[in-house]
C-alpha positions in Angstrom: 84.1 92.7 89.6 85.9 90.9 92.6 89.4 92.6 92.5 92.4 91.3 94.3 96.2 90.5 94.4 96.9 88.0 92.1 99.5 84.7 93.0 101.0 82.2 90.9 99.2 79.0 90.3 102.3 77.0 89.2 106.1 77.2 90.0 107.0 78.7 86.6 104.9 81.6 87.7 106.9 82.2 91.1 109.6 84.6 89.3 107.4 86.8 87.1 104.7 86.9 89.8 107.0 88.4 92.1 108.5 90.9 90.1 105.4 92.1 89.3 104.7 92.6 93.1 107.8 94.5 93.5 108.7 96.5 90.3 109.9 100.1 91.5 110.0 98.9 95.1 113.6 98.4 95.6 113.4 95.4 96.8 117.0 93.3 97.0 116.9 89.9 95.1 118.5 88.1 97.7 114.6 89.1 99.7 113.1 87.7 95.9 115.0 85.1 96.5 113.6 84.0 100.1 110.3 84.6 99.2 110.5 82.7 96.2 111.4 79.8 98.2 108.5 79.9 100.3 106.5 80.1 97.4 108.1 76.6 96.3 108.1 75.3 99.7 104.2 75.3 98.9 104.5 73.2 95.1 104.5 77.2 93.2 101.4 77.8 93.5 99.5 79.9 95.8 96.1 79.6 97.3 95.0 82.9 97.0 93.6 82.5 93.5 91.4 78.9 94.1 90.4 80.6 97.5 88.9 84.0 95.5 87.3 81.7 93.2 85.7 79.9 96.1 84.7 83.3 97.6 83.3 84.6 94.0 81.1 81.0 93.8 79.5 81.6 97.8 78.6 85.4 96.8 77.0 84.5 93.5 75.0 82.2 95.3 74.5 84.9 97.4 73.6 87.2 95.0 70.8 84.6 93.6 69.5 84.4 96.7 68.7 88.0 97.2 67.6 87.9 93.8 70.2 90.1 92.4 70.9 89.8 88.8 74.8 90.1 88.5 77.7 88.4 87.0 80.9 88.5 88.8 83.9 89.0 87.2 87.6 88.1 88.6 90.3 90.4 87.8 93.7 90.3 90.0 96.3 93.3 90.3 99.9 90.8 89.8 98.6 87.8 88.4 96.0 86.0 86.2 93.2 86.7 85.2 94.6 90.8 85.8 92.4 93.2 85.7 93.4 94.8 82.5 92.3 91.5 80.4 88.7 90.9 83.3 87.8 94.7 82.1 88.0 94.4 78.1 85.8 90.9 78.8 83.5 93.0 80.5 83.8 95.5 77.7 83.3 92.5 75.2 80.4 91.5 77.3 78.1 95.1 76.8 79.1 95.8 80.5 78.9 99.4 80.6 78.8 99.8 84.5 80.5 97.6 87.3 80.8 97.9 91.1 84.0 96.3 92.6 84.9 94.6 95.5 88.3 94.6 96.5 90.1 91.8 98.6 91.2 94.7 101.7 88.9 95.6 104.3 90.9 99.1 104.6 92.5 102.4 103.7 95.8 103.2 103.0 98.0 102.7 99.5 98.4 99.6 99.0 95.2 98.4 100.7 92.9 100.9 98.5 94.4 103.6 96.4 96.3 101.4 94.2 93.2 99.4 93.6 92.3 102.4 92.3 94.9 103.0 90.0 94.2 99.5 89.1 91.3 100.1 88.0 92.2 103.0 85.8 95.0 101.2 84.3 93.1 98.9 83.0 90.3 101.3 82.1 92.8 103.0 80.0 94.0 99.9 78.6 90.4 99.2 77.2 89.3 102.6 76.1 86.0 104.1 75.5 84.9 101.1 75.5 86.0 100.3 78.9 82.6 99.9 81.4 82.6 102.7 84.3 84.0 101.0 87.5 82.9 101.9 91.0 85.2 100.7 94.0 83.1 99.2 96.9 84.0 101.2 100.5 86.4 99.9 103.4 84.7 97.5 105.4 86.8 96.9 108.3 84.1 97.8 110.5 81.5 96.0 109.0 79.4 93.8 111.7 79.6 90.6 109.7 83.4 91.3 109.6 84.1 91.4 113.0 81.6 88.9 113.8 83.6 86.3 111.6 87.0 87.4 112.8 85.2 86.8 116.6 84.2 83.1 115.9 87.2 82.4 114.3 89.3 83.4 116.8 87.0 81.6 119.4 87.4 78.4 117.8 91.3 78.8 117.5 91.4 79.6 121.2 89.4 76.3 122.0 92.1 74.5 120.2 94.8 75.1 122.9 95.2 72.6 125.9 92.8 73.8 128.4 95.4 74.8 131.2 96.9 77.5 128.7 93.5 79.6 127.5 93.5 81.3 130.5 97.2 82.9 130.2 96.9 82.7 126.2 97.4 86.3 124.7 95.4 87.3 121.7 97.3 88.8 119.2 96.0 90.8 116.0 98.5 90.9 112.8 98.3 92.3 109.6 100.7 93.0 106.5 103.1 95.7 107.0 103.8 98.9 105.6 106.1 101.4 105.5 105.9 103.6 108.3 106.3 107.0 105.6 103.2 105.3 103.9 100.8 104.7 106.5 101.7 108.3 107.8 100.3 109.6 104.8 97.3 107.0 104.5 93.7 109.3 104.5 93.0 112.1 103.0 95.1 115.8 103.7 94.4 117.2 106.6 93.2 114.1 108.3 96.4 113.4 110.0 97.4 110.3 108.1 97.7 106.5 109.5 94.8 105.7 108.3 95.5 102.4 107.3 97.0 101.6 110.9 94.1 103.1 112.5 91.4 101.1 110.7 93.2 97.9 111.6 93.4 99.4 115.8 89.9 99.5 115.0 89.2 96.1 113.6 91.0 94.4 116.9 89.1 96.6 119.1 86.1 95.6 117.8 86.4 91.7 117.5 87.9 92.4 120.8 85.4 93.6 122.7 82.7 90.9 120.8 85.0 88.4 122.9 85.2 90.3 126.2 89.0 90.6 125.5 90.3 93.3 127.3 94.5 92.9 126.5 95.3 92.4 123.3 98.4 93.7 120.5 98.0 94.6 117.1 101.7 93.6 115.6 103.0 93.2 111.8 103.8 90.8 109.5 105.5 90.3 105.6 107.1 93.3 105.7 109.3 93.7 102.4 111.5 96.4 100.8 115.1 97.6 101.2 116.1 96.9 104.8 116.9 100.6 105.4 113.4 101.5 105.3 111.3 101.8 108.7 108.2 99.5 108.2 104.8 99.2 111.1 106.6 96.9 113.8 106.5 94.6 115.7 107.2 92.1 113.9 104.6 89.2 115.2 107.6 86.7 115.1 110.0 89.1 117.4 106.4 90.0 119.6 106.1 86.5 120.3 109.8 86.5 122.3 108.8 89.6 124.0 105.1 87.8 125.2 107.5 84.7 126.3 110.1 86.8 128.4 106.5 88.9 129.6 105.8 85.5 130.8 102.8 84.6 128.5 102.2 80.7 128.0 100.3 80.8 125.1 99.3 83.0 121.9 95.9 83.5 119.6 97.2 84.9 116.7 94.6 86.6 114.0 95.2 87.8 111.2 92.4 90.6 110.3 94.8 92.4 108.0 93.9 89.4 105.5 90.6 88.2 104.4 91.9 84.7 102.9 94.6 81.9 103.8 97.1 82.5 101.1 101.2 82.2 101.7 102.0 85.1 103.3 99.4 83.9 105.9 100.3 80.2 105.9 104.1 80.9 105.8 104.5 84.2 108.1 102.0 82.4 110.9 101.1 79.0 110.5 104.9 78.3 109.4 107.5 80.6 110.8 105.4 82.0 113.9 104.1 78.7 114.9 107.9 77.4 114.4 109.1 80.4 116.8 106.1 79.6 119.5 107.4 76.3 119.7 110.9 77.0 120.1 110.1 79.2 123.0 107.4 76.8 124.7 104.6 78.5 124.0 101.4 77.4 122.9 100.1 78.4 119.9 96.7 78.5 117.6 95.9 80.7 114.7 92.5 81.7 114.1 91.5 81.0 110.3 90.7 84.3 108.0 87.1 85.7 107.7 86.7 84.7 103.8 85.4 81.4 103.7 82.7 82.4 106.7 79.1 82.8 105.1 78.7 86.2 106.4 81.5 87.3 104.5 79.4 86.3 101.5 76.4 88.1 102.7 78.6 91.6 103.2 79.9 91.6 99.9 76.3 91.4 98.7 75.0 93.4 101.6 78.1 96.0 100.3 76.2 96.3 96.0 72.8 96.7 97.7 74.1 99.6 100.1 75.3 100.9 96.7 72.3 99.9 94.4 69.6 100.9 96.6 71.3 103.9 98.4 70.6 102.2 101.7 72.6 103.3 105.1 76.2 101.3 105.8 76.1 99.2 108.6 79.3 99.9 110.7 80.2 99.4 114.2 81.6 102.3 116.4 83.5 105.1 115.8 87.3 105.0 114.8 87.7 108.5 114.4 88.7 109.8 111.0 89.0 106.5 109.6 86.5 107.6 106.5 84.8 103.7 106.8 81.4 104.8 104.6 83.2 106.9 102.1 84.9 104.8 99.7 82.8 104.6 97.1 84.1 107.3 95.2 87.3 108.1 93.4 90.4 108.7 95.8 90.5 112.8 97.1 93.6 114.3 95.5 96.7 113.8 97.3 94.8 111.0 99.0 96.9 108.1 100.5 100.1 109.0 98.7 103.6 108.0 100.3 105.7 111.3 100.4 108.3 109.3 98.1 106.0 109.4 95.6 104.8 112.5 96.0 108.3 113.8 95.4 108.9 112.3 92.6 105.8 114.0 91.0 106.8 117.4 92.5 
């Protein structure tokens, strides 16, 4: 089963997506509000869903290749098809065991342990006659993933006028958390961050696969009552501190996200570009590592690692950042934010 976010696929859908997204978050409706916008700035729909199903069609074919007898399901967390009505198919369809790729390359809450709880929801939903669901390990370090995130940041860099690659910084971004979350990301005793950690380790990576030696890892789409610390810099407010630093030019890319949807298109190619321009810099985003074939090839490469007990491929050594153990159920206390943990106390 391909698992991911969800995002409404007309403008009716905007409202009810989004407060899906947020329930129990807090979050002000003035922020639903904005974001809402954004979504309607874009016709209501976002491209999230057309992009997974583009992603599920390249890995079947994938899959046939390798000659690997699988169906893929699509199930999303927020939005249609959710995972709840994907499983009972599956159930309907005699599946009685499923691996699942989900749409995050890392650790942390959001990025893994509430695809997790995802998963049993909807397993509980079903019943006994719900298929056993396996959750596909972190892949941030995966060679075809950085190798993607490495072209595609090589071709955004060619776009800029020649006299500005030289100066042109090369900045990583991914979605923001809050900080009390990714301080509890990984399991106890680990020392937490592991969500933060694991994308520090993707940039290192695809940075040293382009000889980059100066690079920043900054945030973006933070949400969530104002009050609330969230992973900064923001990549908007970064971008005025690369100006006054003197930089001429930015590569932004964003390895926090594996496909173009609006929090991508709005947060960089609208609002950061908007911001570069203001300032005079030049600017170029690289494109996300979905729709590269190699992405295709790791999902597969990911079932037959699984299937056939083989050894993960991974590059380096991020220290405690667990990248070859996610295959199993979450460790107990694993990736849970301290608010939640009180309320369970």
């Amino acid at each position: 089963m391909w698992l991911s976010f969800g995002g409404p696929e007309k403008p009716a859908d905007v409202r009810p997506f989004l407060e899906n997204v947020t329930r129990g978050r807090g979050v002000p409706a003035a922020r639903l509000d904005e974001v809402e916008a954004h979504y309607q700035s874009f016709g209501g729909v976002s491209p999230i869903n057309a992009l997974n199903r583009s992603a599920i069609a390249r890995v079947t074919d994938a899959l046939v290749r390798k000659g690997i007898d699988l169906p893929v399901y699509f199930g999303n967390r927020n939005w249609h098809p959710l995972v709840e009505d994907t499983v009972a198919e599956m159930a309907r369809d005699g599946v009685a065991r499923a691996l699942v790729f989900a749409t995050s390359a890392y650790g942390g809450y959001s990025a893994c342990r509430q695809y997790h709880e995802d998963i049993a929801r909807a397993r509980t939903a079903v019943g006994h006659s719900a298929p056993e669901l396996v959750k596909l390990r972190h892949f941030f370090d995966h060679p075809a993933f950085v190798a993607a995130n490495a072209d595609a940041v090589r071709a955004a860099w060619d776009t800029l006028p020649a006299e500005l690659r030289g100066g042109a910084r090369l900045v990583f971004t991914a979605h923001s958390v809050p900080v009390a979350a990714d301080a509890a990301a990984g399991p106890p005793g680990t020392g937490g961050h592991l969500y933060s950690r694991q994308v520090a380790g993707t940039a290192r990576l695809v940075a040293a696969e382009l000889g980059v030696a100066r690079y920043d890892v900054v945030w973006q789409s933070r949400s969530g009552p104002p009050q609330v610390p969230w992973l900064a810099p923001d990549v908007v407010d970064h971008l005025e501190a690369l100006r006054t630093a003197g930089a001429p030019a930015v590569v932004v890319a964003p390895v926090g996200f594996v496909s173009d949807h609006v929090e991508v298109v709005w947060d960089l190619d609208t609002e950061a570009r908007k911001r570069a321009g203001e300032l005079g810099m030049g600017f170029a985003r690289a494109a996300t590592a979905g729709p590269d074939p190699r992405f295709a090839e790791m999902v597969v490469e990911l079932v037959a690692e699984h299937v056939h007990d083989l050894a993960p491929r991974a590059l380096g050594d991020v220290s405690g950042t667990g990248s070859t153990t996610n295959g199993a159920p979450c460790a107990v206390g694993c990736c849970i934010p301290a608010s939640r943990m009180s309320r369970s106390a």
